[in-house]
VOVOKE-721495 format. One record per residue: chain; x, y, z of N, C-alpha, C, CB in turn. Coordinates in nm, 4 decimals. Glycine has a CB too. Example, Ala and Ser with C-alpha at 12.3 -4.5 7.8 and 13.67 -1.06 7.14 Angstrom:
+----+----------+----------+----------+----------+----------+----------+----------+----------+----------+----------+----------+----------+
| ch |   n_east |  n_north |     n_up |  ca_east | ca_north |    ca_up |   c_east |  c_north |     c_up |  cb_east | cb_north |    cb_up |
+----+----------+----------+----------+----------+----------+----------+----------+----------+----------+----------+----------+----------+
|  A |   1.3190 |  -0.5690 |   0.7800 |   1.2300 |  -0.4500 |   0.7800 |   1.3200 |  -0.3300 |   0.7800 |   1.1308 |  -0.4473 |   0.9046 |
|  A |   1.2850 |  -0.2250 |   0.7080 |   1.3670 |  -0.1060 |   0.7140 |   1.2900 |   0.0030 |   0.7870 |   1.4084 |  -0.0598 |   0.5725 |
+----+----------+----------+----------+----------+----------+----------+----------+----------+----------+----------+----------+----------+
***
This chain:
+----+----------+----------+----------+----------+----------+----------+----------+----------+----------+----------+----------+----------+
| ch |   n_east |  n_north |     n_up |  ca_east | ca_north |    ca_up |   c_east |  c_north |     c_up |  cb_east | cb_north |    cb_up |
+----+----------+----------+----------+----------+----------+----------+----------+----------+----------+----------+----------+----------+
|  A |  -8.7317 |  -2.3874 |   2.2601 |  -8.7130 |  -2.3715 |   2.4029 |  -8.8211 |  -2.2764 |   2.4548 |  -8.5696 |  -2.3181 |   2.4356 |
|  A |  -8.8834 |  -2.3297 |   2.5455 |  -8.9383 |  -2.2139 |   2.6612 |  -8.9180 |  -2.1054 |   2.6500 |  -8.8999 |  -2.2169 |   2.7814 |
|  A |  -8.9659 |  -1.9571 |   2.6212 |  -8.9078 |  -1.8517 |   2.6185 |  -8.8852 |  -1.8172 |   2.7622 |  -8.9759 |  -1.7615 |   2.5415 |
|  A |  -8.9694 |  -1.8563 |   2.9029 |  -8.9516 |  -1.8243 |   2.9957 |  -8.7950 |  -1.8589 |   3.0824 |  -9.0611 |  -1.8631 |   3.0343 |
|  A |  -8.7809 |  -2.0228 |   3.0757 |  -8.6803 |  -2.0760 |   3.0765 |  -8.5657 |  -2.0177 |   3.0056 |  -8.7069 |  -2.1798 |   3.0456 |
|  A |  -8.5657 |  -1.9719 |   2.8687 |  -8.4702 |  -1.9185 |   2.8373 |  -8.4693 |  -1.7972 |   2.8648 |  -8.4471 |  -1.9383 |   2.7374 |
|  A |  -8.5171 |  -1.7218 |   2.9516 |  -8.4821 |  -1.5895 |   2.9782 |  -8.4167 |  -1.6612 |   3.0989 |  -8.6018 |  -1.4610 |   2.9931 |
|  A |  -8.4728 |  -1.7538 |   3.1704 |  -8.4019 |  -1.7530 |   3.3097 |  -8.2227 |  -1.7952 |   3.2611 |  -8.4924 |  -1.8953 |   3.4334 |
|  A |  -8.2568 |  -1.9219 |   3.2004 |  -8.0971 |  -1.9107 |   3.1448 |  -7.9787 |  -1.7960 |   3.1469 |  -8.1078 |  -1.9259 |   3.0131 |
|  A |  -8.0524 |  -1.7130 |   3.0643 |  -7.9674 |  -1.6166 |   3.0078 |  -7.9387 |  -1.5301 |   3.1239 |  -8.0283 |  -1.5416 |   2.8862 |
|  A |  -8.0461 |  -1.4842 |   3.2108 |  -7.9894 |  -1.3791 |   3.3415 |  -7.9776 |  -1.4314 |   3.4418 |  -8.0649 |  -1.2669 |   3.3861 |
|  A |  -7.9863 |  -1.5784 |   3.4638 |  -7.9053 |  -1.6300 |   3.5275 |  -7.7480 |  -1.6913 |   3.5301 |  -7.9662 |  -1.6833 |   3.5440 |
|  A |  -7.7061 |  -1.7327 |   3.4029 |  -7.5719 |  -1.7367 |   3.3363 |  -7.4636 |  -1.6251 |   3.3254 |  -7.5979 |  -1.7659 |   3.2145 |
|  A |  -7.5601 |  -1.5053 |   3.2274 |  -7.4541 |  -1.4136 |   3.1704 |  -7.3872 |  -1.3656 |   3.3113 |  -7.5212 |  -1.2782 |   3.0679 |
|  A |  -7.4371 |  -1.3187 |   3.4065 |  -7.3303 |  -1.2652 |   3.4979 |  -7.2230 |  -1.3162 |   3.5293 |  -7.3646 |  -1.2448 |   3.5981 |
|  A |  -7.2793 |  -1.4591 |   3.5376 |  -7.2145 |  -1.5759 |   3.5880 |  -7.0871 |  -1.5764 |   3.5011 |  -7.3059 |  -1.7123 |   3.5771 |
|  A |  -7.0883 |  -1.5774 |   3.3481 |  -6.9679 |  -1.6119 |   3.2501 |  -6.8855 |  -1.4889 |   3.2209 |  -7.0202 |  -1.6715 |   3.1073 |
|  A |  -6.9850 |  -1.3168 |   3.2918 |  -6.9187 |  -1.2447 |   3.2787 |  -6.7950 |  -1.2140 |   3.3896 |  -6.9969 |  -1.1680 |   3.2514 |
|  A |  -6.8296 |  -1.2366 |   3.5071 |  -6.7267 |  -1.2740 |   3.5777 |  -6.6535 |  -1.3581 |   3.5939 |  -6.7390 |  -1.2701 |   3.6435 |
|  A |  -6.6506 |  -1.4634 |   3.5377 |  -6.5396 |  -1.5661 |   3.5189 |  -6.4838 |  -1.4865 |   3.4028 |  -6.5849 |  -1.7364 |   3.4860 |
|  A |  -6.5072 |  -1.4481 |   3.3002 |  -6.4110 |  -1.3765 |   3.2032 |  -6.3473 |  -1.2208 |   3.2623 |  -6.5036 |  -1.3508 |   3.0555 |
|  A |  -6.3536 |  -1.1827 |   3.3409 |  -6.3478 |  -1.0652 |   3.4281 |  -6.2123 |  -1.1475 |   3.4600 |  -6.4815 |  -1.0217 |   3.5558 |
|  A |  -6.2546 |  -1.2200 |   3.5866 |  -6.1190 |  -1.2713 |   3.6524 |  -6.0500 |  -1.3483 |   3.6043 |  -6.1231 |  -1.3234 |   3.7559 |
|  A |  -6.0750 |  -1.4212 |   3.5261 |  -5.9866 |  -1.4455 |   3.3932 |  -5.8888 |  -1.3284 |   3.3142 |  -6.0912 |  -1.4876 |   3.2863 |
|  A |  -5.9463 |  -1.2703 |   3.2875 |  -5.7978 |  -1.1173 |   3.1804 |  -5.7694 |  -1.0391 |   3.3677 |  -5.9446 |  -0.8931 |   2.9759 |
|  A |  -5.8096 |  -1.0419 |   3.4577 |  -5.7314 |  -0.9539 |   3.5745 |  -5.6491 |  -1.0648 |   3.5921 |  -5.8160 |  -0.8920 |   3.7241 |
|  A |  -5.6369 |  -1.2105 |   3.5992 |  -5.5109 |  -1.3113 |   3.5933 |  -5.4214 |  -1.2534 |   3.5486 |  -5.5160 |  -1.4296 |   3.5189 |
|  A |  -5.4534 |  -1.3053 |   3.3750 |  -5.3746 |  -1.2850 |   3.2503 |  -5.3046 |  -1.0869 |   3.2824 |  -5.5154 |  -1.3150 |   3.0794 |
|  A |  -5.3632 |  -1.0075 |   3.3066 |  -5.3226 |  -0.8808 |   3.3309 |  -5.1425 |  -0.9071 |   3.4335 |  -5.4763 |  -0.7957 |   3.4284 |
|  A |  -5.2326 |  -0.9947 |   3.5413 |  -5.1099 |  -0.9738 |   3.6838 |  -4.9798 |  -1.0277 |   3.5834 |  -5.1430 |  -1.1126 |   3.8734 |
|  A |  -5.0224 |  -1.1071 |   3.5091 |  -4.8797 |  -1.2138 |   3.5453 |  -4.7464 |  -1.1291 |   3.4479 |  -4.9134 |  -1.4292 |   3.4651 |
|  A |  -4.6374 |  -1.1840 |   3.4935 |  -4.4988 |  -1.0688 |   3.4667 |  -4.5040 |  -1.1270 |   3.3382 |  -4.3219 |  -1.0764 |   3.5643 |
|  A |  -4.4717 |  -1.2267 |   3.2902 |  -4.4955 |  -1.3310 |   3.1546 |  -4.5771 |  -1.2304 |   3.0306 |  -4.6197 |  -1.4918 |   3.2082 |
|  A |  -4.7116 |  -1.2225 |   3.1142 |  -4.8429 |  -1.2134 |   3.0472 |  -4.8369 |  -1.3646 |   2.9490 |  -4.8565 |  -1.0491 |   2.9469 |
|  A |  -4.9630 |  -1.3719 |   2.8585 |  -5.0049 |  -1.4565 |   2.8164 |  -5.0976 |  -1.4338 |   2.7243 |  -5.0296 |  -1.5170 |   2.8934 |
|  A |  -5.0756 |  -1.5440 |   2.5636 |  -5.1331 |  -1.4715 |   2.4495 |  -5.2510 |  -1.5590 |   2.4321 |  -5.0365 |  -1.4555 |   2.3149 |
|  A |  -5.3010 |  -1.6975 |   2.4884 |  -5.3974 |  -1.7443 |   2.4988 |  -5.5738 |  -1.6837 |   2.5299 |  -5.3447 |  -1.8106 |   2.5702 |
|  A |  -5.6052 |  -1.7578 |   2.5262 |  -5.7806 |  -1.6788 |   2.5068 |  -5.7692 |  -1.7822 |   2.6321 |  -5.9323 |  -1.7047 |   2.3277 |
|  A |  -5.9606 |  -1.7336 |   2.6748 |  -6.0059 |  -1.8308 |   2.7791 |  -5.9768 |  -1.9686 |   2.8120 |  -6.1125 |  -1.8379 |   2.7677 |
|  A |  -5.9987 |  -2.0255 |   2.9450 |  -6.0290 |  -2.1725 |   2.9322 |  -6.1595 |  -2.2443 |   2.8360 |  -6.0527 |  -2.2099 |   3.0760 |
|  A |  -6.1115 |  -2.3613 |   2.7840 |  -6.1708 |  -2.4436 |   2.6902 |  -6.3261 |  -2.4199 |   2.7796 |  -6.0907 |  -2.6190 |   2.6712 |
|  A |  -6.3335 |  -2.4655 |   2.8971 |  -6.4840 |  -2.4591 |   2.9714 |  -6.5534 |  -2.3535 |   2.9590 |  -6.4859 |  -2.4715 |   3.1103 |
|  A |  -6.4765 |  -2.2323 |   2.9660 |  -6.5286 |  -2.0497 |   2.9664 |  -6.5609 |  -2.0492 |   2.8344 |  -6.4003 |  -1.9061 |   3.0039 |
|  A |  -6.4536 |  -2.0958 |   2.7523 |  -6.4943 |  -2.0742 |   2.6096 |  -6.6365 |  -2.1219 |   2.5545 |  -6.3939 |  -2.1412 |   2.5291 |
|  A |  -6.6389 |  -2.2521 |   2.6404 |  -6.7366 |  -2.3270 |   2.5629 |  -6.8977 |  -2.3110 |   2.6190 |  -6.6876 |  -2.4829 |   2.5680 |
|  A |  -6.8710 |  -2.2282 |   2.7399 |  -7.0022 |  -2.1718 |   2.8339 |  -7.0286 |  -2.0182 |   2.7518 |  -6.9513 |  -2.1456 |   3.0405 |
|  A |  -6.9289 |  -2.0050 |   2.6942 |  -6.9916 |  -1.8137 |   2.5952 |  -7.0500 |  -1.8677 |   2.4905 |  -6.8476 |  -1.6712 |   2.5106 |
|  A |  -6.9938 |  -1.9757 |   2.4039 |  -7.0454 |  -2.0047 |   2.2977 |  -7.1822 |  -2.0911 |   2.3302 |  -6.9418 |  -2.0690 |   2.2169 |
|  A |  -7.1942 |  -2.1020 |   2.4551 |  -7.3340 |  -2.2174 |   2.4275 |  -7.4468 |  -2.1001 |   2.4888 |  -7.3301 |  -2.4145 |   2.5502 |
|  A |  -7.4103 |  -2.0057 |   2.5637 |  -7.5061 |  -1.8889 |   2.5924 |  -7.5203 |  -1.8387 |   2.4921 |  -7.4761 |  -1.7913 |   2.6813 |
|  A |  -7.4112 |  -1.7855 |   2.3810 |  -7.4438 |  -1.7025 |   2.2533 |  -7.5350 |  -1.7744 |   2.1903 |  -7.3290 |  -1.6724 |   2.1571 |
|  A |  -7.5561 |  -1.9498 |   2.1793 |  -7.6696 |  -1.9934 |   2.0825 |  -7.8184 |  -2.0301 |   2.1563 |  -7.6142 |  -2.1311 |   2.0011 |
|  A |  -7.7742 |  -2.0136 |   2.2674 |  -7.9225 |  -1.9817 |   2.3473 |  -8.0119 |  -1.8265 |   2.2864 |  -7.8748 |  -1.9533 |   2.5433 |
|  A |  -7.8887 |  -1.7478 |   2.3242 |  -7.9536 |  -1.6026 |   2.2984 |  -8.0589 |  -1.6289 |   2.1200 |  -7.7787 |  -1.4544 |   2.2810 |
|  A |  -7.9612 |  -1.6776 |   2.0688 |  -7.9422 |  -1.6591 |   1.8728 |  -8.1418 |  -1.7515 |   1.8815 |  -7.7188 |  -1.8256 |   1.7455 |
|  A |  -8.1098 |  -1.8534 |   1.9672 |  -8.2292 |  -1.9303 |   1.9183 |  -8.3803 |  -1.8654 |   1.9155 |  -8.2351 |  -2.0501 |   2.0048 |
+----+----------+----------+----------+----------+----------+----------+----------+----------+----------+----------+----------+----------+
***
């Protein structure tokens, strides 16, 4: 990959997936229930495909 492109990737994304995981656990925080699940399958699968951007 492009190293340029992949920088844009990356600081253009990470904020992006860090706030969806942000407001994701302040959800999981509110609810009276709570909840022992991890992220959505999509969130999940947008950390793991940034983590192998970074790795490459």
């Amino acid at each position: 990959m492009n190293p340029e492109l992949k920088a844009r990737i990356i600081k253009t994304f990470e904020p992006i997936i860090e706030q969806a995981m942000w407001r994701e656990d302040e959800v999981r925080n509110g609810m009276d229930s709570g909840s022992t699940g991890g992220y959505s399958h999509e969130l999940t699968n947008a950390i793991n495909l940034l983590e192998e951007i970074k790795r490459e």
